[in-house]
N, C-alpha and C positions, 0 to 999 in steps of 0.2 A: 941632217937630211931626213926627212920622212919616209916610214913605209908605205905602200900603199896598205887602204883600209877597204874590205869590202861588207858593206852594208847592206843587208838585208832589208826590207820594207814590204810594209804590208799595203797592198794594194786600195785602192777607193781613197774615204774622207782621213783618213790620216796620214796616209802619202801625202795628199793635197797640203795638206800642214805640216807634216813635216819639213815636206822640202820650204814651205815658206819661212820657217826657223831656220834651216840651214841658211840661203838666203841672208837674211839677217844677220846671219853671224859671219858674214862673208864668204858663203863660198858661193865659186861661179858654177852655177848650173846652168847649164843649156837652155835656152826656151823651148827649143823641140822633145824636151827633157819630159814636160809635162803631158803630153800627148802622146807619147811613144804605146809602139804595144809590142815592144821587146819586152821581154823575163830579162835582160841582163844590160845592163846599161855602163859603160865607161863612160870616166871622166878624167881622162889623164890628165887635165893642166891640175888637177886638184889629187892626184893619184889616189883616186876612188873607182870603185867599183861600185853597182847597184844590183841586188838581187830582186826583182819585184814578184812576191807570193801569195798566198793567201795567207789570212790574219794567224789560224791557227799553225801551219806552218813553219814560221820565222823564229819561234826559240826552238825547234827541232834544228833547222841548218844554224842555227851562233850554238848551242852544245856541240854538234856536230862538228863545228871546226871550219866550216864551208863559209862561214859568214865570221868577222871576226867579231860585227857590230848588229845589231839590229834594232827595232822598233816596233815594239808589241803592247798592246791592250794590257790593263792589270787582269782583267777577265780569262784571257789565255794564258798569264803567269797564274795566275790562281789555279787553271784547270789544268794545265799542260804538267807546272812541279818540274820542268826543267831543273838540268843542274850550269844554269849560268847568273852571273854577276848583274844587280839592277843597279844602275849609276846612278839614272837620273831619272826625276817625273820631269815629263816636259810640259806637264800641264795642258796638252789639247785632245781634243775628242771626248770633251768630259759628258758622261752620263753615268749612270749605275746601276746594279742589279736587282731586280725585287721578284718578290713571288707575286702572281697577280690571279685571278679569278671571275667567276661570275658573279654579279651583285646579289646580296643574301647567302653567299658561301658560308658554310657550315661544317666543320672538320668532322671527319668519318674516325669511328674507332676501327672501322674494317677494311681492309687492304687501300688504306688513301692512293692513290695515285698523281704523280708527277711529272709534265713533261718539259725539258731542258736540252737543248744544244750543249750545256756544261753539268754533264753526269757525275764527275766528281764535285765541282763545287756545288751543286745542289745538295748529294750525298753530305757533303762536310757539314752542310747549314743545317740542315732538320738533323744532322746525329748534334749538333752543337745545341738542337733547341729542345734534344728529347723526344722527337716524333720519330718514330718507323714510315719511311712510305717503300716504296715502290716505284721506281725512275725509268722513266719512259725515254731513250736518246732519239733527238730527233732531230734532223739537219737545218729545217727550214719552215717557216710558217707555223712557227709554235701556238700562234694564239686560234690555231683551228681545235687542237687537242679539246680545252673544254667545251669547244661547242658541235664538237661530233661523239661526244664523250668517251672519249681516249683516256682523256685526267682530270682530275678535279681542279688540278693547281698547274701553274706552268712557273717556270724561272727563265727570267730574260733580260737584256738590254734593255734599260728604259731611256730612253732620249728626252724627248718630250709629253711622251705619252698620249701622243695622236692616235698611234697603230693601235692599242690597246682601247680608246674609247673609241675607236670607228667599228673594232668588232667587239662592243659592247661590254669589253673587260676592265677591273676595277683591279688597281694596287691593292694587295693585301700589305704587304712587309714590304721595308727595305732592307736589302741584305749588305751593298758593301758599293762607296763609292769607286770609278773608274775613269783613269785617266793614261795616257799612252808612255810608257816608259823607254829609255834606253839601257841594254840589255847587252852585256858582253861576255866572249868567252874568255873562261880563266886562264887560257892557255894564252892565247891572244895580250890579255890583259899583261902578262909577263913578261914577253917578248915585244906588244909592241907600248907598251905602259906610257911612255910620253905622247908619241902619237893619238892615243887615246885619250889621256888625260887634256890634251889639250882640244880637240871637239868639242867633250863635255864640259868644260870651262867657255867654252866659245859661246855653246847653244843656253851653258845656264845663266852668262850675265845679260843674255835677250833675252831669256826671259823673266829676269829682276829684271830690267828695265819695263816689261812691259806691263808689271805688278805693282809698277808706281805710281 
């Protein structure tokens, strides 16, 4: 008999895909499931629990113990350094990190400035590449920084790279592919290890299947 598992997720396009992997691997979710604007969602025929949070969030409550499972961006495992378990890439919500700029950027030997939603992984990258800057945290609309001259550089999300040529910004670097992983606690992982293991057996042969 199964325990129940309560699952963290992070709200927006990766919810939307996750649960269509769950889905896939059979489990019944609700249709009213997708629409909800509960934070907390049951599903007892499946003895699951949903947590829905924000993205940076979700490896705070699976360390925590509050969630036993969760589903988080590599971008928040990078900047977050949680101490939980990464099981599986699930392979959606693929995009990745780069430093970006205005066209004809030219690096400063004097106090470069940088601004980034992820202060430590940007920190990591320029001490990894040998430049000192100066890191600017900032929550939302990074790509204003160089054009109000807040930073010379920003680091962010690249998707498609629409946002960045609509306000006139060029990729400099890429820093580190990103895609949505599943994330558990080790405590969790101990006690409920079958239950677990078999999830992530479920959700990895959709998607080997859908890799063929």
């Amino acid at each position: 008999m199964s325990e129940q598992l309560t699952v963290a997720m992070p709200k927006g396009r990766i919810f939307e895909e996750a649960v269509e992997l769950l889905r896939k691997a059979g489990y019944q979710l609700p249709a009213e499931f997708d629409d909800s604007r509960k934070l907390i969602i049951d599903v007892p025929e499946e003895k699951m629990r949903f947590i829905l949070a924000k993205p940076m969030d979700v490896p705070t409550y699976v360390e925590h113990g509050v969630a036993d499972i969760g589903v988080a961006g590599k971008d928040v495992m990078i900047e977050e350094e949680r101490d939980v378990y990464e099981v599986l890439d699930l392979k959606i919500s693929a995009c990745y990190m780069a430093v970006a700029g205005l066209p004809g950027y030219k690096k400063k030997d004097i106090n470069p400035k940088v601004a980034s939603k992820y202060p430590n992984l940007a920190t990591q990258y320029f001490k990894e590449q040998g430049e000192q800057v100066e890191i600017i945290k900032l929550n939302g609309s990074i790509e204003l920084a160089p054009l109000i001259g807040l930073a010379d550089r920003i680091v962010d999300i690249v998707s498609t790279g629409q946002t960045l040529k609509e306000n006139g910004l060029i990729e400099l670097e890429t820093i580190v592919p990103i895609t949505s992983r599943v994330i558990v606690n080790p405590v969790s992982y101990r006690m409920k290890d079958k239950t677990i293991d078999q999830m992530v057996e479920r959700l990895y042969n959709v998607i080997e299947e859908g890799s063929e």
